[in-house]
C-alpha positions in Angstrom: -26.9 -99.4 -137.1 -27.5 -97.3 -140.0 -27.1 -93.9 -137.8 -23.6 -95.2 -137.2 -22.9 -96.0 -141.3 -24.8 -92.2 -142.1 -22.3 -91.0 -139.0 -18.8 -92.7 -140.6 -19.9 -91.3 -143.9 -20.5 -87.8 -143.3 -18.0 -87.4 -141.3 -15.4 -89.2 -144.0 -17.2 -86.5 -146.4 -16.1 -83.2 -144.1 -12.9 -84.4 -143.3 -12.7 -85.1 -147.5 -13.9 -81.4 -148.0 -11.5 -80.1 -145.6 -8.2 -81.5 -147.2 -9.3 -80.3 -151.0 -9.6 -76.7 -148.7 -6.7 -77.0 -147.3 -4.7 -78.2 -150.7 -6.7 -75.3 -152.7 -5.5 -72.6 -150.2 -2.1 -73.9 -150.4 -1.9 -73.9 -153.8 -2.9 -70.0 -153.8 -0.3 -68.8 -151.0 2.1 -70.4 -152.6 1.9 -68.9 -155.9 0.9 -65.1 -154.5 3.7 -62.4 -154.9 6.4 -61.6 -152.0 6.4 -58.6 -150.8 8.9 -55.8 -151.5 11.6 -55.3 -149.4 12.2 -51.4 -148.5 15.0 -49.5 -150.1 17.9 -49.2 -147.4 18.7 -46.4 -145.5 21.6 -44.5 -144.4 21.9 -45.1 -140.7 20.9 -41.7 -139.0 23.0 -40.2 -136.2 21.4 -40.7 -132.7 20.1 -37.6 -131.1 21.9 -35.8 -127.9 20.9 -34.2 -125.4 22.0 -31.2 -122.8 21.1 -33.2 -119.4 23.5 -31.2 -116.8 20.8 -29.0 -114.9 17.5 -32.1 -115.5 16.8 -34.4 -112.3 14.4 -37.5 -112.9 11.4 -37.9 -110.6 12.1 -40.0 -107.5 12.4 -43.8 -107.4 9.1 -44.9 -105.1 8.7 -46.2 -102.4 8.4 -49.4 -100.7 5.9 -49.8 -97.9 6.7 -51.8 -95.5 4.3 -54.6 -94.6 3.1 -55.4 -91.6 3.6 -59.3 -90.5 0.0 -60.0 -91.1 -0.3 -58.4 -94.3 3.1 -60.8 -95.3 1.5 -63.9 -94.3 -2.1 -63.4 -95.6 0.3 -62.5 -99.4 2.4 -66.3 -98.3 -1.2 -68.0 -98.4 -2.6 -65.8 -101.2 -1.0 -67.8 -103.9 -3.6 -66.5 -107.0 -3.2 -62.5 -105.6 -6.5 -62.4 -105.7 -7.1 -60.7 -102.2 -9.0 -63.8 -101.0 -7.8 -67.0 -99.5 -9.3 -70.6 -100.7 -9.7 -73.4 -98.8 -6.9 -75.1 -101.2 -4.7 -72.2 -100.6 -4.8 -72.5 -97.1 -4.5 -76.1 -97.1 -1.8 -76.3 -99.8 1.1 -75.7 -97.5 0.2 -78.2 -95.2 0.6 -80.6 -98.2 4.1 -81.9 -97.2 4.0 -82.3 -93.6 1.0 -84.6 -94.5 2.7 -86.3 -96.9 5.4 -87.4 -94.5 2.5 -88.8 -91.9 1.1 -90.5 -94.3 3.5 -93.9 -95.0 1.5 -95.8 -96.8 0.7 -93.0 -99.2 -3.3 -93.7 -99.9 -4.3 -89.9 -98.9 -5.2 -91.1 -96.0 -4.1 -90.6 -92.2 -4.7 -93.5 -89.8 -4.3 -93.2 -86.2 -1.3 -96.0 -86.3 0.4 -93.7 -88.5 -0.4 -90.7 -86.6 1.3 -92.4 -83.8 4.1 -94.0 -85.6 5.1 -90.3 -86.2 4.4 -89.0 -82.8 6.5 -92.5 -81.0 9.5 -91.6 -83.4 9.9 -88.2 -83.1 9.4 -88.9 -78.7 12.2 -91.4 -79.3 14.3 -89.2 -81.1 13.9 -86.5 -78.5 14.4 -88.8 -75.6 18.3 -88.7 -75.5 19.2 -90.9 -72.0 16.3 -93.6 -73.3 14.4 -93.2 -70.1 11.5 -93.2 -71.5 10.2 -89.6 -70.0 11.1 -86.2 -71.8 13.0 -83.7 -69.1 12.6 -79.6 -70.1 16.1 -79.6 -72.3 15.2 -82.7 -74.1 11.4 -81.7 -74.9 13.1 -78.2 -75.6 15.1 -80.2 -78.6 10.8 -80.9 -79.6 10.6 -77.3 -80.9 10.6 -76.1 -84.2 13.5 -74.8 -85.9 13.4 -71.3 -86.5 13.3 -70.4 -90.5 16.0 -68.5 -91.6 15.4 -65.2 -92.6 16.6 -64.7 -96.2 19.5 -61.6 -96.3 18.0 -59.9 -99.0 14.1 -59.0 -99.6 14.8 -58.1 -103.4 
């Protein structure tokens, strides 16, 4: 009990001693001198230059990846040159989170195959119950657009 009193008090003491710190220092910025401003110059004419016959060095370069070396920098997320196990896993995030309905973190097999029955009902057009090659072709995933610009 009496380490917690000694405790309360020395510590009300430093906090004490801080604010009379804090007040002194005040006290002395406040009453120190401002600085001068400089005298004002005439505004200067801007320099010129005879350019006609000068060329500037080349723009560089891109390289051009290779597909590997673009999807290695899409799971790269820190530049490092390594991949994490959270990097790699990180864009697998959302399709998990769609899975998982009753969002605990955790993937049962009923939800697993609550998922898989509504997407094979969603693909079975006619309702025969059986996919035929154009409806399990519908199954595929979409291609990603490819963006028009790479700048």
């Amino acid at each position: 009990m009496n380490r917690i009193v000694v405790g309360a008090f020395v510590a009300l003491l430093f906090m004490a001693a801080g604010l009379f710190w804090m007040q002194g220092r005040a006290e002395v910025e406040q009453g120190a001198p401002l600085p001068e401003a400089p005298p004002a110059k005439a505004p200067e004419a801007l320099p010129s230059a005879d350019v006609a016959g000068l060329r500037g060095p080349a723009p560089p370069e891109a390289t051009e990846l290779t597909r590997e070396q673009r999807r290695f920098g899409r799971y790269d997320r820190d530049r490092d040159g390594r991949i994490t196990r959270n990097e790699l896993l990180a864009t697998r995030t959302a399709a998990f989170r769609k899975l998982d309905k009753d969002g605990n973190n955790l993937l049962t097999f009923e939800e697993w195959a609550a998922a898989t029955s509504d997407r094979f009902a969603s693909a079975d057009a006619n309702h025969d119950l059986w996919l035929s090659p154009d409806e399990f072709r519908s199954t595929a995933p979409r291609p990603q657009p490819r963006p028009k610009c790479g700048c």
